[in-house]
C-alpha positions as CSV (number, residue, x, y, z in Angstrom):
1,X,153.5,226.0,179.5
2,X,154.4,225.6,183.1
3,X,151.8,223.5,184.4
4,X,151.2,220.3,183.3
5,X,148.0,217.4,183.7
6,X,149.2,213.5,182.7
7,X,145.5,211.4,183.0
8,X,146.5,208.2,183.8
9,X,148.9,207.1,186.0
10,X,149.8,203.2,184.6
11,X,153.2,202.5,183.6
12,X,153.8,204.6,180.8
13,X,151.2,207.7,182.4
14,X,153.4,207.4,185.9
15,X,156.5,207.5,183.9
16,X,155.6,210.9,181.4
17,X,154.4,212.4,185.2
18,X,157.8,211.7,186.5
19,X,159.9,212.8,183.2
20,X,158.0,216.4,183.2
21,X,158.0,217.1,187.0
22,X,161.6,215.7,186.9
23,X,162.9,218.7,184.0
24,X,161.0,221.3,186.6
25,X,157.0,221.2,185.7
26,X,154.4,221.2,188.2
27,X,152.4,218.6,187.3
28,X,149.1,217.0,188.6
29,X,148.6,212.9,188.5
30,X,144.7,212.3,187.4
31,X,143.1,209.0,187.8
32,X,139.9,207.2,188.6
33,X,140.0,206.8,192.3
34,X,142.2,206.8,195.6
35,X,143.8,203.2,195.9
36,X,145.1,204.2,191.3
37,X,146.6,207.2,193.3
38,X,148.1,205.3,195.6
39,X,149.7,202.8,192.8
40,X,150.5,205.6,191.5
41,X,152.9,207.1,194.0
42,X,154.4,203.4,194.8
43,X,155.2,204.1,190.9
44,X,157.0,207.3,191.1
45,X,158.7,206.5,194.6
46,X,160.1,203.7,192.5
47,X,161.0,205.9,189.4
48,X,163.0,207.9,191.7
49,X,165.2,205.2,192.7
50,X,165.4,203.9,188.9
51,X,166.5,207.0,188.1
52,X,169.2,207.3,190.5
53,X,170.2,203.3,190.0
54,X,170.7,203.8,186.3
55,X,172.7,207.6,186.2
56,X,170.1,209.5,184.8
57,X,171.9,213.1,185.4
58,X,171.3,215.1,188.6
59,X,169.3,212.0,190.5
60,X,171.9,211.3,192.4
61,X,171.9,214.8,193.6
62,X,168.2,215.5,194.5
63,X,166.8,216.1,191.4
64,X,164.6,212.8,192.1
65,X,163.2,214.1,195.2
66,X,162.7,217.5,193.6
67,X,160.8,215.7,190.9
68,X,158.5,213.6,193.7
69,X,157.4,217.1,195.5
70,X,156.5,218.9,192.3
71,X,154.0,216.0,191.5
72,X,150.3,216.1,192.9
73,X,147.5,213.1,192.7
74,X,144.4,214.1,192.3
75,X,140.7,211.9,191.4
76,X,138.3,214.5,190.6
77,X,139.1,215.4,187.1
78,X,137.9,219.4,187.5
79,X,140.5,220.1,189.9
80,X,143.2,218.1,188.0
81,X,142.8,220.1,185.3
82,X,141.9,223.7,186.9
83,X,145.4,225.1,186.4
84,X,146.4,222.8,183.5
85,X,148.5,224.3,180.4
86,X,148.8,221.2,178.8
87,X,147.0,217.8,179.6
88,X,148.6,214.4,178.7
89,X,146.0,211.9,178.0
90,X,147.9,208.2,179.0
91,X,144.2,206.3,179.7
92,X,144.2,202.7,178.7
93,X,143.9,201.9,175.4
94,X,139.8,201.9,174.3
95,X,138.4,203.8,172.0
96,X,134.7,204.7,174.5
97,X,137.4,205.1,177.1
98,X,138.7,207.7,175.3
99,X,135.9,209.5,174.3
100,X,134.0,209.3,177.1
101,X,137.9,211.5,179.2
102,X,137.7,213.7,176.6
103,X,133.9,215.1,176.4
104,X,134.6,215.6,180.2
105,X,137.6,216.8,179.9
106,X,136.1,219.5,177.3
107,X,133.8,220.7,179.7
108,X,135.8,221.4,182.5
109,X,139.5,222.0,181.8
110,X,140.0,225.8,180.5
111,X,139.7,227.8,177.3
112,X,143.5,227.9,177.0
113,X,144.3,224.3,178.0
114,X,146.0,222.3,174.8
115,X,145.1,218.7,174.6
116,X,147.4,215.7,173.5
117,X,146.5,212.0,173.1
118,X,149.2,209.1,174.1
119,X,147.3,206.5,171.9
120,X,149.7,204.2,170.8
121,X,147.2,203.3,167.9
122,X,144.3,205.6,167.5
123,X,144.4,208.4,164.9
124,X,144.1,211.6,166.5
125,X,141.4,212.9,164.1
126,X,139.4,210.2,165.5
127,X,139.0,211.2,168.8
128,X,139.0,215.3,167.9
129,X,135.7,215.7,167.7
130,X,135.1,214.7,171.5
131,X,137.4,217.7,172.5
132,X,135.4,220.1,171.6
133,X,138.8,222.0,170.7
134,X,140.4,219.9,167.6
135,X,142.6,222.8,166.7
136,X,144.5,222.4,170.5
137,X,144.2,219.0,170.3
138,X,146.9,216.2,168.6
139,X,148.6,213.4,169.4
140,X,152.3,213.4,171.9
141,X,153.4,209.8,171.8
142,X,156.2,208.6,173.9
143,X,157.8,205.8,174.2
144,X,158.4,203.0,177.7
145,X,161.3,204.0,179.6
146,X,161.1,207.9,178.6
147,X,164.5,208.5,180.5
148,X,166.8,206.2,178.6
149,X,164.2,205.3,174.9
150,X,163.3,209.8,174.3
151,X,161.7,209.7,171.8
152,X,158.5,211.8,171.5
153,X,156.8,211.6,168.4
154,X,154.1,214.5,167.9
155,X,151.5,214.3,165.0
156,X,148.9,216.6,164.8
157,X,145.3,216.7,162.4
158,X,144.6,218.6,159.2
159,X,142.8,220.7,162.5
160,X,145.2,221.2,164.7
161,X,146.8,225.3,165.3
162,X,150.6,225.0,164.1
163,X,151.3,227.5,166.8
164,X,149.4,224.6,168.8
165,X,152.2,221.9,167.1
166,X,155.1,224.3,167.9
167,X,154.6,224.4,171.5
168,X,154.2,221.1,171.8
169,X,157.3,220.3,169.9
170,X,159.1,222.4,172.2
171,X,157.6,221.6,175.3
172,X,158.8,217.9,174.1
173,X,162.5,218.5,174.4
174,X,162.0,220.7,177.3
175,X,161.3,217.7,179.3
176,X,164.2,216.1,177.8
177,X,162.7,214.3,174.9
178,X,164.3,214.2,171.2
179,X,160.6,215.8,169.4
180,X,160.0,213.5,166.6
181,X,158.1,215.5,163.4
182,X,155.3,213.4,162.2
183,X,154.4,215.2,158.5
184,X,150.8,213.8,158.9
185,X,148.6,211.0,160.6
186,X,149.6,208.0,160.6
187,X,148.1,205.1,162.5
188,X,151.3,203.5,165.1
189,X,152.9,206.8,164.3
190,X,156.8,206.1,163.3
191,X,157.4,203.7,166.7
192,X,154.5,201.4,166.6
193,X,154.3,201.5,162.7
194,X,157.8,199.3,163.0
195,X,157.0,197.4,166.8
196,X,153.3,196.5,166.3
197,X,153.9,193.7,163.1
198,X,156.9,192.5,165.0
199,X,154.6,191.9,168.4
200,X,151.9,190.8,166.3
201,X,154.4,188.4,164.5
202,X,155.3,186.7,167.6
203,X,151.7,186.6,168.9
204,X,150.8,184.7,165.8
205,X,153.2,181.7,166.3
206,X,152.1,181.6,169.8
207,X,148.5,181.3,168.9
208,X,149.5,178.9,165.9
209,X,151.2,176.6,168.7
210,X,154.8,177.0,166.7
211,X,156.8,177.6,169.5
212,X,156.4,178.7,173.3
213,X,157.2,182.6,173.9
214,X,161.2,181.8,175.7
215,X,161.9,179.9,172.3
216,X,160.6,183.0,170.4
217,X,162.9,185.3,172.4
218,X,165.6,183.3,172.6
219,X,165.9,183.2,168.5
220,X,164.9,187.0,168.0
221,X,167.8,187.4,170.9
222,X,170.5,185.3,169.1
223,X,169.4,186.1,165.2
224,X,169.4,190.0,165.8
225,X,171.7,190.9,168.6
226,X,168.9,192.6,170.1
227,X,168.6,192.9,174.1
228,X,165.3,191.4,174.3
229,X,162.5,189.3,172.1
230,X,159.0,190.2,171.8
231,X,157.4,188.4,174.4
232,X,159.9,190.6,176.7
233,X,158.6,193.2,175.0
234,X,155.1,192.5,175.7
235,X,155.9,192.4,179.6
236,X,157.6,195.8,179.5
237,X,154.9,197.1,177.5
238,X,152.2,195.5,180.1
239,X,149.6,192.9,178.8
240,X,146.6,194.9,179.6
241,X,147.8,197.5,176.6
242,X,148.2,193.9,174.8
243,X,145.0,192.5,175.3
244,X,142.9,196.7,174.2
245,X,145.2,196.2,171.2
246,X,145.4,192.8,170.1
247,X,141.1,193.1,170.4
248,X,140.9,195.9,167.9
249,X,143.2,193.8,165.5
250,X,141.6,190.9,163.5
251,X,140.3,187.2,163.6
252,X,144.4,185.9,164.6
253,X,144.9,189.3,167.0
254,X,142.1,188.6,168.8
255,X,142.6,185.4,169.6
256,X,146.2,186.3,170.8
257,X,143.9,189.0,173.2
258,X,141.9,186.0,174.5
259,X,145.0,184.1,175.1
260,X,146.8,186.2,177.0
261,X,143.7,186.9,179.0
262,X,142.7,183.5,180.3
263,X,146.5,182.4,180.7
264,X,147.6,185.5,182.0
265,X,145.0,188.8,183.2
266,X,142.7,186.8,184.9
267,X,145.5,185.3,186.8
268,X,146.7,188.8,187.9
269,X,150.0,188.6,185.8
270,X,150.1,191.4,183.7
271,X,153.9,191.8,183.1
272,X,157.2,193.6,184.9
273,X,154.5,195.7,186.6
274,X,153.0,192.9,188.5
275,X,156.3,191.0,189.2
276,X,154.8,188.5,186.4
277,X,153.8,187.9,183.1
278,X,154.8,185.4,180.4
279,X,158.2,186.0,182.5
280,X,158.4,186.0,186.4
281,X,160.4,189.1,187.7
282,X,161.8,189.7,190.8
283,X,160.5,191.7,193.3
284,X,161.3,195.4,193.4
C-alpha cells in the first residue's frame, strides 16, 4: 500500500494524515467542504511544528516539511479516493454518519481499495454491511497523539480476508505504530474498553453535582501519579467526540452529553482544539 485516503480531518483524522505522510505515504485529506480543508492544513502546519518542538526523530531535519508536501486536501470524495490503497475513516462519531461515508464510499473508491473504521466505539460488524466489501473492511484504531501514545489497535469481523488483517497489521507499524492484535470484536477495543468507564466515571460525579471537574483532576492527579485527570482527558480528546458518545450511552451518559453541550459546545469551547473547554489553553 502506497497510497493512502484519511476521511476526516478533526484532531485525531489530521493527526493519522500527518503520521502516514510523515513515514513516506502519499496521502489525500477528505472532508466535507473547503473552509474543513482549510482547518485542516492550519492542523497539519501545526503538527509540523509539534513535531519538531517535542523531538520526534528526523523533524528537525525536514522530515516535517517532507510530510506537509506529500499530503493533498481534497472535498469531493471520488477524487479522494481515485488512487486510494487504503482509506482511513476518522468521521465524527454517529452511527447514520457512518453509514451514510461508507455506501458512498462503496460506490466510488476502487475494487482493490481496503477499508478501516477509526470508531472509537462502534463494532465494525456493524457498519460492514454498508461497504459493500466486509471482507476488506475492519476496524484500525489509534490513539490521540499518534507520535508519542502508538498504539494501533486492529480488530477485524468473522468477515474480514486475513490477508486483508495482515496488511493492515503491517501497514500499522510501517507508519510507526506498535500494531495491537485484537483476537475478535470487541466494543472500545483494548484502549477505550479501560478509558471509557474512567471518563464516564468522572462524567457521573459531575452530573451528580459531587465535585467541579479541577477537584476531579486534581485527586485522579495526586491519588495515581498520573499526568493528567479525566476532565483533561476530555479536552484532549475534544468534547464534540464527548457529547456523539456520551448520547449513545444511557439515562446518566446522556445527561453528561447535554451538559457539556449547553455549558460548553454551544459556547464554541470544545477543548485544546478551540483554545477552550472545561480548561482554557493558551493560544498556539
Amino acid at each position: 500500500m502506497q497510497h493512502i485516503t484519511v476521511l476526516g480531518t478533526g484532531v485525531l483524522g489530521s493527526q493519522i494524515a500527518f503520521q502516514t505522510a510523515y513515514h513516506g505515504f502519499d496521502v489525500v485529506a477528505y472532508d466535507v467542504d473547503e473552509p474543513a480543508l482549510v482547518a485542516a492544513k492550519e492542523r497539519f502546519a501545526k503538527l509540523a511544528e509539534t513535531y519538531r518542538a517535542e523531538g520526534v526523530a528526523g523533524a528537525a531535519e525536514g522530515k516535517a516539511e517532507e510530510a506537509l508536501a506529500r499530503i493533498r486536501t481534497s472535498h469531493v470524495l471520488a477524487d479522494a479516493v481515485a488512487d486510494a490503497d487504503l482509506v482511513i475513516e476518522a468521521v465524527p462519531e454517529n452511527p447514520d454518519i457512518k453509514k451514510s461515508v461508507y455506501e458512498e464510499l462503496g460506490r466510488v473508491a476502487p475494487a482493490r481499495t481496503i477499508f478501516a473504521t477509526n470508531s472509537s466505539t462502534l463494532l465494525p460488524s456493524a457498519l460492514a454491511p454498508f461497504t459493500g466489501r466486509p471482507e476488506q473492511f475492519l476496524a484500525l484504531h489509534f490513539a490521540n497523539r499518534v507520535w508519542a501514545h502508538n498504539t494501533a489497535e486492529v480488530m477485524g469481523t468473522e468477515q474480514t480476508d486475513p490477508a486483508v488483517y495482515r496488511a493492515v497489521v503491517e501497514f500499522a507499524g510501517q507508519i510507526g505504530m506498535v500494531p495491537i492484535e485484537i483476537k475478535k470484536e470487541k466494543a472500545g477495543y483494548l484502549l477505550n474498553s479501560l478509558l471509557v468507564p474512567f471518563l464516564q466515571a468522572a462524567g457521573e460525579l459531575l452530573v451528580d453535582g459531587i465535585a467541579e471537574p479541577e477537584a476531579i483532576d486534581q485527586t485522579w492527579r495526586i491519588g495515581t501519579g498520573a499526568p493528567m485527570g479525566p476532565f483533561q482527558i476530555y479536552d484532549i480528546v475534544g468534547l464534540t467526540t464527548a457529547y456523539n458518545i456520551s448520547m449513545m450511552g444511557d439515562e446518566k451518559q446522556r445527561a453528561f452529553a447535554a451538559l457539556i453541550k449547553e455549558r460548553y459546545i454551544d459556547q464554541g469551547k470544545l477543548g485544546v482544539a478551540t483554545g477552550e473547554g472545561f480548561y482554557t489553553y493558551p493560544a498556539a
